[in-house]
N, C-alpha and C positions, 0 to 999 in steps of 0.2 A: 843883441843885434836883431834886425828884424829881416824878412828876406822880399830884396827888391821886388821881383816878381817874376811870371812866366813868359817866355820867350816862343813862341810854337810857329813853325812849318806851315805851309801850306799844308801839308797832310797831315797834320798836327802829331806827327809821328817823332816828334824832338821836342823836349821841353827841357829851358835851362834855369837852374835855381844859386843864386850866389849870395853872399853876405855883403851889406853896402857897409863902407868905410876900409875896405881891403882886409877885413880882419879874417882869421881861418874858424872855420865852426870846430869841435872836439869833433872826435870819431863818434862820439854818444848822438850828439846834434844832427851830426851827417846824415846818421844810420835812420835815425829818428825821422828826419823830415825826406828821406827815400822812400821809407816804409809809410807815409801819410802821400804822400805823392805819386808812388809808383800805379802803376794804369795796369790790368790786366795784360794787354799785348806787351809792355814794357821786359826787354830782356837784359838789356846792357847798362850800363852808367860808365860815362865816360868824365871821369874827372882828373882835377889838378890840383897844383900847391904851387904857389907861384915863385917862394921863396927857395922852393928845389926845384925851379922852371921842370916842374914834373907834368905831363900829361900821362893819364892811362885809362887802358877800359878794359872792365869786368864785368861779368856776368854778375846781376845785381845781387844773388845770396851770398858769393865769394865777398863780393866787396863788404858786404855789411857786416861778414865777419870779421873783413881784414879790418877797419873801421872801430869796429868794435876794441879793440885791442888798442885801441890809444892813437890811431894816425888822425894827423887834421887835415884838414877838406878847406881848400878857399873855394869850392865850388865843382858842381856838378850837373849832366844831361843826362836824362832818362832816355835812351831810342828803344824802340822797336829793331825786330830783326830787319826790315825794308832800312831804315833809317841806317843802321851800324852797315849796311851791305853798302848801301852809296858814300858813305864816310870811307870804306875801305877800299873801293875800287876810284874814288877819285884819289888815292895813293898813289895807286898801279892800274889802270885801266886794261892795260896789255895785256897782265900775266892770267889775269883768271876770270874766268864766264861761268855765265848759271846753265844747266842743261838737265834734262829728264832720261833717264835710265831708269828701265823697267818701273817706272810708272813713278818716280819717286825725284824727285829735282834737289841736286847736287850741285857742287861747286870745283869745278876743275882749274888747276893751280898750272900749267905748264914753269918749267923752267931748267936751267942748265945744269950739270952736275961741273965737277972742275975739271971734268975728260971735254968740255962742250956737248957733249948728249944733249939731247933734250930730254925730260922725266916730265913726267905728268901724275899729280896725286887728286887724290880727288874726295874728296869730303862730305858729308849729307848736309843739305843745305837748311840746318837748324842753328840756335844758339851755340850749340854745345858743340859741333861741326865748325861753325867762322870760328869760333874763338878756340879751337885748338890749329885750324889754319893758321892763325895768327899769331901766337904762342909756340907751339914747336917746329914752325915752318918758314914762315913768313916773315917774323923778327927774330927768330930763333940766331 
């Protein structure tokens, strides 16, 4: 199969790559054409399987390991941190904002405990920051 082609943002900060004829690529193929595509600013890949109506997104070394190991791909988006930040706040726009503390800009998460408190966590605003927001907290 051959791959349809790229999809880009105005801020060319999203680029989508799929298989034409609905077929799945091997995890080898996946890994492969991430690794030939992936951009330096590039952190996340956001992909799916459409026959396990799966979506997810990983930070792109986890992925290519998970990948690696035999899962198939009907397709994937490489973002940037800017790009996965407005994928994730058009979620939840409410619950969390960016902001600078001691010189350094974070992402603060407000929300309720099941007393109704309100808590507030607050994360460094890199890859490895959104995506444990998002993982032990957020979809947790």
């Amino acid at each position: 199969m051959a791959i349809l082609g790229t999809l880009s943002t105005n801020s060319d900060a999203i680029s989508s790559y799929k298989y034409e004829g609905g077929n799945s690529m091997t995890g080898r193929e996946a890994a492969a054409q991430v690794q030939a595509l992936r951009k330096e600013r590039d952190s996340f890949v956001k992909w799916w399987r459409t026959a396990d109506d799966l979506v997810d997104f990983e930070l792109i070394d986890p992925f290519l390991a998970k990948v690696a190991n035999g899962q198939s791909v009907d397709g994937f988006e490489l973002l940037d941190l800017e790009a996965m930040w407005r994928l994730f706040t058009d979620l939840n726009p409410d619950q969390v904002t960016r902001t600078t503390q001691n010189g350094e800009e974070i992402i603060l998460w407000k929300w309720q405990d099941g007393a109704g408190q309100e808590k507030v966590n607050s994360y460094p605003f890199t890859p490895a920051g959104l995506k444990a927001l998002i993982d032990n907290d957020f979809f947790a």
